[in-house]
Backbone as a chain_set.jsonl record, in Angstrom:
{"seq": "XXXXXXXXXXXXXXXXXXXXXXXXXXXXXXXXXXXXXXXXXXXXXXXXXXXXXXXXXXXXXXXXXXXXXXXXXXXXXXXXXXXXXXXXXXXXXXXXXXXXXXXXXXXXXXXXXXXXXXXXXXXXXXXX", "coords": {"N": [[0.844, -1.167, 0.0], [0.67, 2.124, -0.748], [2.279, 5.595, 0.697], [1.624, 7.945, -0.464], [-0.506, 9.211, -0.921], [-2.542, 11.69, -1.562], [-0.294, 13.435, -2.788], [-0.305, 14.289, -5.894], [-2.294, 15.95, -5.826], [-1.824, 18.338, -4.466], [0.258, 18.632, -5.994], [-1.389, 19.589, -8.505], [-2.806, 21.674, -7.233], [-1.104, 23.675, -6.531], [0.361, 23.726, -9.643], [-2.211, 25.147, -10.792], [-2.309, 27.086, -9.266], [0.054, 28.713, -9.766], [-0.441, 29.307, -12.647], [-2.937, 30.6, -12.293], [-1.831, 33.178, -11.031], [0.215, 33.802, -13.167], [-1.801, 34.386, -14.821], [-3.513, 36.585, -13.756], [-1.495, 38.497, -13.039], [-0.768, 39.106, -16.144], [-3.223, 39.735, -17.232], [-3.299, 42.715, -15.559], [-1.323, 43.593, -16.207], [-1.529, 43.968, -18.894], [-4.019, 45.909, -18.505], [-2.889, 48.207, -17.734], [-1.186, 48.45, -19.731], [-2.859, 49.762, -21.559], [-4.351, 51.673, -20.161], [-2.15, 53.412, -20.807], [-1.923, 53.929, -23.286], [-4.379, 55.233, -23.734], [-4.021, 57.415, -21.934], [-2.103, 58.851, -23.362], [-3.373, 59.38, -25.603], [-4.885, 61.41, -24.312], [-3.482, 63.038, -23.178], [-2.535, 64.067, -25.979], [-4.959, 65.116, -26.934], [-5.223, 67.144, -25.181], [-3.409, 69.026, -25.54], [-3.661, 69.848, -28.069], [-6.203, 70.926, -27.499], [-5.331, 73.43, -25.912], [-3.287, 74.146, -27.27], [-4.611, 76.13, -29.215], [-6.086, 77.731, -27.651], [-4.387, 79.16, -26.944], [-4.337, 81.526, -28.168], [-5.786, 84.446, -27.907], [-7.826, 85.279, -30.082], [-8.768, 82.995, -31.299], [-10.244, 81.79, -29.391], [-12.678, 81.93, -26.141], [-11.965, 80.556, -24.113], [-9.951, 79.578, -21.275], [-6.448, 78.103, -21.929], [-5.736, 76.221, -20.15], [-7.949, 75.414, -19.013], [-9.21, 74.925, -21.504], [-7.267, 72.269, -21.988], [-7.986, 70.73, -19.649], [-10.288, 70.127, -20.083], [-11.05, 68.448, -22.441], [-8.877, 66.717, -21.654], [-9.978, 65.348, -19.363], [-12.308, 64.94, -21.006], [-11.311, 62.354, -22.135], [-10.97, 60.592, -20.316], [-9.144, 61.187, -18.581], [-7.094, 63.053, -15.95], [-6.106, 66.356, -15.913], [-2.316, 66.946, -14.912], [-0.038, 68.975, -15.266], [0.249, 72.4, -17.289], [1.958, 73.888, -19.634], [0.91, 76.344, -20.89], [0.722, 79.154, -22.03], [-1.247, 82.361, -22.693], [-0.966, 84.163, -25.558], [-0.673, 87.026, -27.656], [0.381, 87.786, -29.579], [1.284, 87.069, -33.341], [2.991, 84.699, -33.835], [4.246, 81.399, -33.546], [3.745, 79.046, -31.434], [4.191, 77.192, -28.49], [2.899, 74.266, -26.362], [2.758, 72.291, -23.582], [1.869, 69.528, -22.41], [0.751, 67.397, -19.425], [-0.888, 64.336, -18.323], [-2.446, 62.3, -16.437], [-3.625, 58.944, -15.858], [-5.641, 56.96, -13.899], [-5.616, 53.842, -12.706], [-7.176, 50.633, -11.645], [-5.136, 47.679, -10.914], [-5.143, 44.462, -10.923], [-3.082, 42.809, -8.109], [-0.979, 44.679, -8.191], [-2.67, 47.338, -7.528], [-3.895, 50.644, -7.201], [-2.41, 52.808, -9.782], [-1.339, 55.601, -11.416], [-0.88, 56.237, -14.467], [0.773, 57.747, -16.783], [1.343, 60.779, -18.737], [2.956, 62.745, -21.478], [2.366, 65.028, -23.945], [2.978, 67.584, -26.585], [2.338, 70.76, -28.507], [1.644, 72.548, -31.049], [0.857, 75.028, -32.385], [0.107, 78.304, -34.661], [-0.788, 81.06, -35.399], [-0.551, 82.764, -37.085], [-0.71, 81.113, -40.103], [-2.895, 80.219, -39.073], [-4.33, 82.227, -39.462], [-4.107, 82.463, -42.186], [-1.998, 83.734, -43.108]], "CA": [[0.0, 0.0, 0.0], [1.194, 3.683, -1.003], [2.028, 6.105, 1.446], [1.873, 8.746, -1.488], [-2.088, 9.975, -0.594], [-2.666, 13.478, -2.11], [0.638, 14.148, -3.183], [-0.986, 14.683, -6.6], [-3.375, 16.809, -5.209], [-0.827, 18.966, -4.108], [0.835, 19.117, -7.091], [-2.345, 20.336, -9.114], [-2.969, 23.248, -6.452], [0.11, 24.309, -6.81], [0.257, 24.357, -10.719], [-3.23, 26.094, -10.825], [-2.377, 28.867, -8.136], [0.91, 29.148, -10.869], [-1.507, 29.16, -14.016], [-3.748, 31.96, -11.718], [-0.859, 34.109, -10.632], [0.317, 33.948, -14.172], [-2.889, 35.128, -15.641], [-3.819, 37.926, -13.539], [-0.354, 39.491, -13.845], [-0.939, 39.116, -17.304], [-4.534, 40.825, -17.489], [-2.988, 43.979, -15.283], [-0.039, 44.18, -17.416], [-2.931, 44.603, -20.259], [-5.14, 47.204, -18.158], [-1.673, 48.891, -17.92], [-1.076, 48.916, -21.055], [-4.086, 50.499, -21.807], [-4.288, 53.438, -19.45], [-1.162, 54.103, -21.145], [-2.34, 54.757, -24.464], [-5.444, 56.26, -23.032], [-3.197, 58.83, -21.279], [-1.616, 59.325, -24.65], [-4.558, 59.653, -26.379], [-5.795, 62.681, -23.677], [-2.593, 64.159, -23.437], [-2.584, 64.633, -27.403], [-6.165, 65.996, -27.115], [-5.2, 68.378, -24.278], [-2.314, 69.716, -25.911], [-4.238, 70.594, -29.386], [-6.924, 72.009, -27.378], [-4.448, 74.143, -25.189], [-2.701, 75.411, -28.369], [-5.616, 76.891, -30.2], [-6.748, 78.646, -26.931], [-3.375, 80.406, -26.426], [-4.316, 82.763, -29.213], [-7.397, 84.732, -27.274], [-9.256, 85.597, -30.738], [-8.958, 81.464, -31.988], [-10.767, 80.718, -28.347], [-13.201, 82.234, -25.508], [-11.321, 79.627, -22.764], [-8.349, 79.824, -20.664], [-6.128, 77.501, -22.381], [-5.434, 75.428, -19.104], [-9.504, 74.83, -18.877], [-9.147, 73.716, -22.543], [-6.764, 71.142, -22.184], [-8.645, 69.778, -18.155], [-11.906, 69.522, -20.489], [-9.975, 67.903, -23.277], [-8.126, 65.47, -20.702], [-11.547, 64.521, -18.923], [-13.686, 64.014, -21.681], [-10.42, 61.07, -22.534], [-10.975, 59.997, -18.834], [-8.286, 61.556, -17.653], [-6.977, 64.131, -15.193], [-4.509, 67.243, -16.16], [-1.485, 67.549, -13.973], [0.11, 70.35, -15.626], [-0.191, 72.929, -18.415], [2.549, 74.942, -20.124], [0.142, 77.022, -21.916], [0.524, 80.806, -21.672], [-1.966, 83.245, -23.418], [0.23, 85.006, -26.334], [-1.406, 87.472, -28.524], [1.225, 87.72, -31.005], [1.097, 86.338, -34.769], [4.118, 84.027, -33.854], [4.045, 79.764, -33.576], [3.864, 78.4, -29.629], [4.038, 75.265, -28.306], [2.167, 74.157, -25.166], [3.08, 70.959, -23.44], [0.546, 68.933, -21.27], [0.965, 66.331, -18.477], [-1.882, 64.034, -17.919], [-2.408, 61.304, -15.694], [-5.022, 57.926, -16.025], [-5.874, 56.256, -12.847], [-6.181, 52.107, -13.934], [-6.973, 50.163, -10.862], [-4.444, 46.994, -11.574], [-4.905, 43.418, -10.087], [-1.981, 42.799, -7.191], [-0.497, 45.907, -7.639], [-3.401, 47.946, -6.888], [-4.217, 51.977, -8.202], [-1.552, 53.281, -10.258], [-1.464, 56.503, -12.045], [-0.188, 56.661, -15.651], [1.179, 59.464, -17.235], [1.56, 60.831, -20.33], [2.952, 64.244, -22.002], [1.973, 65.773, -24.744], [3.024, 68.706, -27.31], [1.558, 71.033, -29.579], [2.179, 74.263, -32.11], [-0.144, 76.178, -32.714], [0.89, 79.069, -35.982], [-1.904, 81.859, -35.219], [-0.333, 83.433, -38.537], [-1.38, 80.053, -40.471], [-4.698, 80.151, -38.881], [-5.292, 83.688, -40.293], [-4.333, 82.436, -43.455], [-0.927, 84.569, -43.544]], "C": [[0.895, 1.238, 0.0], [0.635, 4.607, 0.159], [1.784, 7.959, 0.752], [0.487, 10.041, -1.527], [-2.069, 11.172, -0.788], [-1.476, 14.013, -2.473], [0.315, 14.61, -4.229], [-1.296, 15.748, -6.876], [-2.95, 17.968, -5.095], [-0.12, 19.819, -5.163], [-0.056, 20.001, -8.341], [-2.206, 21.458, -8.711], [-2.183, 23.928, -7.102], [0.175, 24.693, -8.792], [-1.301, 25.607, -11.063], [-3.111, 27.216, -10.37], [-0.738, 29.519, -9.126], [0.222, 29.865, -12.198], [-2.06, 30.797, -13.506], [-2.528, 33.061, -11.688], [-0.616, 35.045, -11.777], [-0.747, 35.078, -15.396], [-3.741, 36.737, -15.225], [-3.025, 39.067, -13.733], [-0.833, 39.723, -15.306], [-2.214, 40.334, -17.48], [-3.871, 41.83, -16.854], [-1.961, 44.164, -16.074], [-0.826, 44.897, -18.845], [-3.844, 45.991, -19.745], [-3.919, 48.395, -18.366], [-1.254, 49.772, -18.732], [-2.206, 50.34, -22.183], [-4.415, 51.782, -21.536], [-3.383, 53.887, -20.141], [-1.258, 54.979, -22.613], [-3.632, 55.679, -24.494], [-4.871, 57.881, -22.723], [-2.597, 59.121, -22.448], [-2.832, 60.054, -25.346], [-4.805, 61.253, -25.879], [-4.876, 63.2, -23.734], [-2.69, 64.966, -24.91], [-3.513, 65.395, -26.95], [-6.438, 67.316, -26.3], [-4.599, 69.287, -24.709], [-2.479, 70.688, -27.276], [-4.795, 71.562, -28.923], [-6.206, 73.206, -26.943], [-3.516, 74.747, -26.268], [-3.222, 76.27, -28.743], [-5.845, 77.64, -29.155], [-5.389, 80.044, -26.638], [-3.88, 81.498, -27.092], [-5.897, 83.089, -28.824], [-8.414, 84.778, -28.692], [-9.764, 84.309, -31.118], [-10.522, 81.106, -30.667], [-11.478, 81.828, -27.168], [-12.897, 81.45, -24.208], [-10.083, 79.83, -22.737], [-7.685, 78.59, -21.325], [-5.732, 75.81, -21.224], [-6.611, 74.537, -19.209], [-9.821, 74.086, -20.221], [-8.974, 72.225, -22.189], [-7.73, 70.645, -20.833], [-9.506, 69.33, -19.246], [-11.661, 68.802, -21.171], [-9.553, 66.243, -22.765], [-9.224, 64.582, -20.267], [-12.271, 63.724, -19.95], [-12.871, 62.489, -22.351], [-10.534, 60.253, -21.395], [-9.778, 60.051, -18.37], [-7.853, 62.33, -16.921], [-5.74, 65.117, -15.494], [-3.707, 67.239, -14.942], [-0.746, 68.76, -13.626], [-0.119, 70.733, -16.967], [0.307, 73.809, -19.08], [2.222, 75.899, -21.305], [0.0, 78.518, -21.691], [-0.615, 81.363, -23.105], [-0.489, 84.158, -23.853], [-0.715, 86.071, -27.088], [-0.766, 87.966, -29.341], [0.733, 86.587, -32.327], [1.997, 84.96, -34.217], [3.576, 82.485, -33.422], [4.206, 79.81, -32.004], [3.478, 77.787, -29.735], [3.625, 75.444, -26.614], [2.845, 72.637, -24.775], [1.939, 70.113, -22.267], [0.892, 67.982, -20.899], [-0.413, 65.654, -18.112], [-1.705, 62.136, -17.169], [-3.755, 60.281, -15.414], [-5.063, 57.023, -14.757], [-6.462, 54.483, -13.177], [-6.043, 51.648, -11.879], [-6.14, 48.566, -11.123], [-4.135, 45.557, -10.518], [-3.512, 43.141, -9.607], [-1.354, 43.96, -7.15], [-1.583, 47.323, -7.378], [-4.069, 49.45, -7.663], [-2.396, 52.075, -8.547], [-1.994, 54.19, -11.631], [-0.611, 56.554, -13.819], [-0.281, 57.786, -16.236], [1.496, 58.953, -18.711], [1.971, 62.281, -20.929], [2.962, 64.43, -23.492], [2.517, 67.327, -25.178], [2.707, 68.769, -28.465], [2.08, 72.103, -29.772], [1.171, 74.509, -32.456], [0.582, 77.81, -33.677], [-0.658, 79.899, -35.695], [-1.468, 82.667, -36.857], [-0.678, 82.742, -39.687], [-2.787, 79.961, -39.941], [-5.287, 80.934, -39.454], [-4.96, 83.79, -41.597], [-2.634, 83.622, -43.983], [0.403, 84.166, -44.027]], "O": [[1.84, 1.287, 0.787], [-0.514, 4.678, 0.595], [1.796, 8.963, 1.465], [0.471, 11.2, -1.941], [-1.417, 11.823, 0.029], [-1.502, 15.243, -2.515], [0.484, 15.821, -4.09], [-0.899, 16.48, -7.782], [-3.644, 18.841, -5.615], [0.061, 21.032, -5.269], [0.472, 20.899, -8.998], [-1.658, 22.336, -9.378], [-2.42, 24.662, -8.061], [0.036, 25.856, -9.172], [-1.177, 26.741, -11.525], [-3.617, 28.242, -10.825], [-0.505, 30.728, -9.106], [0.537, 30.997, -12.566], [-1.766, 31.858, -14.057], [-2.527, 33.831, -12.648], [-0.863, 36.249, -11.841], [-0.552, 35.953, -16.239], [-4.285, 37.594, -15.922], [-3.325, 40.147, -14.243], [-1.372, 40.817, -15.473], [-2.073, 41.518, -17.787], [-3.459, 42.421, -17.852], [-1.923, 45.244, -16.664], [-0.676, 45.935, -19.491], [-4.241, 46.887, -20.49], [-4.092, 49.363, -19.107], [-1.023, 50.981, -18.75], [-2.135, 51.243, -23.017], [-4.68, 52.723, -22.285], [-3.584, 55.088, -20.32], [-0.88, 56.104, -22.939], [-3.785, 56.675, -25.201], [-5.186, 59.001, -23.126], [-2.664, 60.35, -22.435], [-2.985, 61.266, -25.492], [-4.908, 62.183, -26.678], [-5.005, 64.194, -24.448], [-2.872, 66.179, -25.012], [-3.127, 66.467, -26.484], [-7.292, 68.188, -26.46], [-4.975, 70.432, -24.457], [-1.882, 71.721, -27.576], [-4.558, 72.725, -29.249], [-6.451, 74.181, -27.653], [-3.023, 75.856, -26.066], [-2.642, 77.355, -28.768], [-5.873, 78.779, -29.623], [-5.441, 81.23, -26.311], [-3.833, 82.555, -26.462], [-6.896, 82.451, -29.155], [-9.586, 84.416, -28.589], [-10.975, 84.203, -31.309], [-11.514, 80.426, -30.931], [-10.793, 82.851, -27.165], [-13.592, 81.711, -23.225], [-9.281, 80.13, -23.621], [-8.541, 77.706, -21.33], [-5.542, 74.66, -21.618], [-6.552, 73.324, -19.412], [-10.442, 73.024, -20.285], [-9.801, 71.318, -22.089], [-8.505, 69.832, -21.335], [-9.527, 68.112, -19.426], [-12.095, 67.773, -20.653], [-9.785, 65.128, -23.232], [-9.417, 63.423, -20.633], [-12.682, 62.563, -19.966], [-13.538, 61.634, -22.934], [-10.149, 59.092, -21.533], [-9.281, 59.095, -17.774], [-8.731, 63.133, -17.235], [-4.572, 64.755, -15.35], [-4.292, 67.508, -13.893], [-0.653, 69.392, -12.574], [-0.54, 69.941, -17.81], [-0.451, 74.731, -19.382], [2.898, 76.181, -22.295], [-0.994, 78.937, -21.097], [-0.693, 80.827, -24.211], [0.464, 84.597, -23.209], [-1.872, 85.662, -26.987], [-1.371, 88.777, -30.041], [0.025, 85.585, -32.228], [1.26, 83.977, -34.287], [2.44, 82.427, -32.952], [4.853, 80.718, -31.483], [2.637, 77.412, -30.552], [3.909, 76.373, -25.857], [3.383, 71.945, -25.64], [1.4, 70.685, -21.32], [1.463, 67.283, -21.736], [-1.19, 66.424, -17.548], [-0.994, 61.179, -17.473], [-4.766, 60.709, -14.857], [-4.171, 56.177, -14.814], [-7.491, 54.125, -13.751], [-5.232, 52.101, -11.071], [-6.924, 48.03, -11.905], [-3.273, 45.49, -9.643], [-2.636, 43.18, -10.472], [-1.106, 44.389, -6.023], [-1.029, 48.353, -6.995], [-4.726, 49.293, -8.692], [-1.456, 51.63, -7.887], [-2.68, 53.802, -12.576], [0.46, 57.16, -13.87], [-1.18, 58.627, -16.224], [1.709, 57.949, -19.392], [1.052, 63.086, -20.78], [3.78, 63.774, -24.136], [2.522, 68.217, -24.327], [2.637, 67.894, -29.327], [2.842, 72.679, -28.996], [0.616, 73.598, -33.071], [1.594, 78.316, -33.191], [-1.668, 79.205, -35.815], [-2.368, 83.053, -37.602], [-1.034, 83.51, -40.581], [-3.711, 79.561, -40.65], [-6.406, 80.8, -39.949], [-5.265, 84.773, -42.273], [-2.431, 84.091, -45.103], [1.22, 85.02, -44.369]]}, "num_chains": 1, "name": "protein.A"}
């Protein structure tokens, strides 16, 4: 008679709780991934909007409140916003920081970031 009783047994668990481990890493490495191009995505869209507003006649918004609304409606949150109001003809560039909140099996919340730049040519807009 075998004194061997559930060793088996044992050995399953164990590969399964490997298999699991394996696979949830895996799926957060994917949500990860995701927020990341997300946060890309909103940064771009913050950074367009936040150009066009520098130039007060292009825009009726602070260029900051651009890019937040911009960032949000991507589901994400601005951090910062190197967007000054110019009212010169001349090209400026804005740069935008935005950050996507992914909640991420075992490792938990984590913020992804993302920056963004843009040009904006107010002398090209008016056709000059």
């Amino acid at each position: 008679m075998s004194t061997d009783f559930g060793s088996s047994t044992v050995l399953v668990v164990g590969i399964v709780g490997v298999i699991a481990t394996v696979s949830v890493a895996t799926a957060g490495l994917g949500l990860a991934y995701g927020a990341k191009t997300q946060a890309q995505t909103a940064a771009d869209a913050a950074a367009l909007a936040a150009a066009v507003a520098t130039y007060p006649p292009a825009s009726n918004t602070e260029p900051d409140t651009q890019a937040r609304i911009a960032a949000r409606a991507n589901g994400a949150r601005m951090v910062s916003c190197a967007c000054r109001v110019d009212w010169s003809h001349r090209p400026r560039v804005v740069t935008v920081r935005v950050v996507v909140d992914v909640d991420v099996p075992i490792f938990g919340f984590l913020g992804v970031g993302a920056t963004s730049r843009a040009e904006f040519d107010p002398g090209l807009w008016l056709g000059r």
